[in-house]
C-alpha positions as CSV (number, residue, x, y, z in Angstrom):
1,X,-15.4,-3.0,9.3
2,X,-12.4,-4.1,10.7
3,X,-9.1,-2.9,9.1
4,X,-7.5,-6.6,8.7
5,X,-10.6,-7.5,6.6
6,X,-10.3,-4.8,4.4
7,X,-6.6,-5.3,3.7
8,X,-7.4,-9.1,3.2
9,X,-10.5,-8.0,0.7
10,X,-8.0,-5.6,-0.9
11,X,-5.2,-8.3,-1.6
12,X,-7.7,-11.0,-2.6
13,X,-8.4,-8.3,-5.1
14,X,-5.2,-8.3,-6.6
15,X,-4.3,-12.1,-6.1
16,X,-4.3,-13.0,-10.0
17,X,-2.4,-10.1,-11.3
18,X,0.4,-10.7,-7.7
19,X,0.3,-14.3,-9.1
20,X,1.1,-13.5,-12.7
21,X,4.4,-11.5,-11.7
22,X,5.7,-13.7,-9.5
23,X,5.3,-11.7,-6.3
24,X,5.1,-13.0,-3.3
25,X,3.0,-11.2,-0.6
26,X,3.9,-10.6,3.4
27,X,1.7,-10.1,5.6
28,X,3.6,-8.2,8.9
29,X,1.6,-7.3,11.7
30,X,-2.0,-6.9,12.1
31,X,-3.8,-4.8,14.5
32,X,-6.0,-5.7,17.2
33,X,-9.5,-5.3,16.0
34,X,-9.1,-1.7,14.9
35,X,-12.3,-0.7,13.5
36,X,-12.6,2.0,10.5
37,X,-16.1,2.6,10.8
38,X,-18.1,3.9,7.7
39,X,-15.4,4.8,5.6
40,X,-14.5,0.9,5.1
41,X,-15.4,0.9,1.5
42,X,-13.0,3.9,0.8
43,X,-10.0,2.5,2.7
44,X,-10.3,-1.1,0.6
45,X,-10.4,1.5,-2.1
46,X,-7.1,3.7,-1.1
47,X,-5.5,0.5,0.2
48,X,-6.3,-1.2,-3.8
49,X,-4.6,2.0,-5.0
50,X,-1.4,2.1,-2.7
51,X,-1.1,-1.5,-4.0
52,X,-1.4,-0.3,-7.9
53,X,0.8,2.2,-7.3
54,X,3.6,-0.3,-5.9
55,X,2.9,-2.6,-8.2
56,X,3.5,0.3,-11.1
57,X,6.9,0.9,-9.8
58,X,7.8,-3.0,-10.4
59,X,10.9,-3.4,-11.2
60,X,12.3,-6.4,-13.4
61,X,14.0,-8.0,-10.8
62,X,14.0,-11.6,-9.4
63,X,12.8,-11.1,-5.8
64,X,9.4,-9.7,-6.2
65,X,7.6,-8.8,-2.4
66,X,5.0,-6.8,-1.7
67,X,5.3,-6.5,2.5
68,X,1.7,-5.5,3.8
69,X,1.5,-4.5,7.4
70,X,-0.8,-2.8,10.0
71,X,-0.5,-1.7,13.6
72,X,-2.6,0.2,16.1
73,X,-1.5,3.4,16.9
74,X,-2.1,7.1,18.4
75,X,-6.4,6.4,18.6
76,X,-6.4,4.6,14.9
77,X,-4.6,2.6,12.5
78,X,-1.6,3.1,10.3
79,X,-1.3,0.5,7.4
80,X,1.8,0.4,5.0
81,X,2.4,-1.4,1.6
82,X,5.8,-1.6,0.7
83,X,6.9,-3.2,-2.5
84,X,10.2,-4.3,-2.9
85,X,12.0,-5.6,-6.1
86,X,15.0,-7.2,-7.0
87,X,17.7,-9.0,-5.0
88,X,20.7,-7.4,-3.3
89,X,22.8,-7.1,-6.0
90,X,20.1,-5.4,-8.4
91,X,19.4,-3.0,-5.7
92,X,23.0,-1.7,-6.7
93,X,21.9,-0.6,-9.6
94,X,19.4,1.7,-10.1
95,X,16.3,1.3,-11.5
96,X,14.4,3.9,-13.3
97,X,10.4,3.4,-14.1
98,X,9.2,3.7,-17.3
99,X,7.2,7.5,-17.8
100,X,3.8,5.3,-17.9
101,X,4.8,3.5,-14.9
102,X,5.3,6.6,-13.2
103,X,1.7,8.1,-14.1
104,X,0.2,5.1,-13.3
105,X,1.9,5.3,-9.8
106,X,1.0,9.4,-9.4
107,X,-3.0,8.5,-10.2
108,X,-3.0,5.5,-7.9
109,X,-1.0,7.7,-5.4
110,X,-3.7,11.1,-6.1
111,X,-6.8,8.9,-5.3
112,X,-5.8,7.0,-2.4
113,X,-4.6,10.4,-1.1
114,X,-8.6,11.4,-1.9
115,X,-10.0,8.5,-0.2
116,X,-8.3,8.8,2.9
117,X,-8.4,12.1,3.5
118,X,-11.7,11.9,3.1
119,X,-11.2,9.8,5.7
120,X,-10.1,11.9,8.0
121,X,-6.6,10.1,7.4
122,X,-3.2,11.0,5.8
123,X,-0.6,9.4,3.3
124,X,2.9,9.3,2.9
125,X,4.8,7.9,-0.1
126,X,8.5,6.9,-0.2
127,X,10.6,5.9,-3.7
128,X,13.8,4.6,-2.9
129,X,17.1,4.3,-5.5
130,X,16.7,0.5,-6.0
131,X,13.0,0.6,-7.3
132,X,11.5,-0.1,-3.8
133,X,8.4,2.2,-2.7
134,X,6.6,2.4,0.8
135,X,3.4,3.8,1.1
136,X,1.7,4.1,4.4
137,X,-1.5,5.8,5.5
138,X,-2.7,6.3,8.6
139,X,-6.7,6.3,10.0
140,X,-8.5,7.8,12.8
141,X,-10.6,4.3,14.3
142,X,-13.6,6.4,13.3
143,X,-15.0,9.5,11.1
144,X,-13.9,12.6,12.3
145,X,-10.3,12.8,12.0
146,X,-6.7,12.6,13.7
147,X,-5.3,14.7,15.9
């Protein structure tokens, strides 16, 4: 399955609930027909969890993005969802998640970690002072690993 079809399958999942909060999604990039073999079904599923967990670490302010993007790179894929609230003159003020947002984000974080290691991939996660978090994992195009 190719890895822009799973991110669109992914967001289409979410549509109602982006909707409902006023977000507005971006999409930045897509690869050229990386494919991510047979573990598809678990990188919709770790790419539905990165989204969760940006979405739990909403913050209450006007501008509401969520920036999905994709590129080709070192024999696989890296993919990134990057939520980012508030306008310029919120992010000056910091915003702290509630403790239930922040579990929220840890599970959704722990089991797309689990799906794409399983993978063969990696994830990295990055909070930043104004409420804004980036989370980006990276594939192998098939089973088996990166290097």
């Amino acid at each position: 399955m190719k890895v822009a079809t799973v991110i669109e399958q992914a967001l289409e999942g979410h549509r109602t609930k982006l909707k409902d909060m006023g977000a507005t999604v971006v999409w930045q990039g897509r690869p050229a027909e990386i494919e991510v073999g047979v573990c598809g079904e678990e990188v919709g599923q770790a790419i539905s969890e990165m989204i969760d967990g940006a979405l739990q670490a909403l913050g209450a302010g006007d501008e509401r993005r969520l920036v999905v993007w994709a590129r080709n790179a070192h024999g696989g894929v890296i993919v990134g969802v990057e939520y980012w609230g508030g306008s310029s003159e919120e992010a000056q003020r910091p915003q702290t998640p509630s403790e239930g947002q922040e579990q929220r984000a840890l599970q959704s974080l722990a089991e797309s970690r689990r799906l794409v290691e399983k993978c063969g991939g990696r994830i990295f996660v990055r909070a930043f002072e104004c409420g804004s978090v980036r989370f980006v994992m990276e594939l192998p195009c098939q089973t088996g690993g990166l290097a």
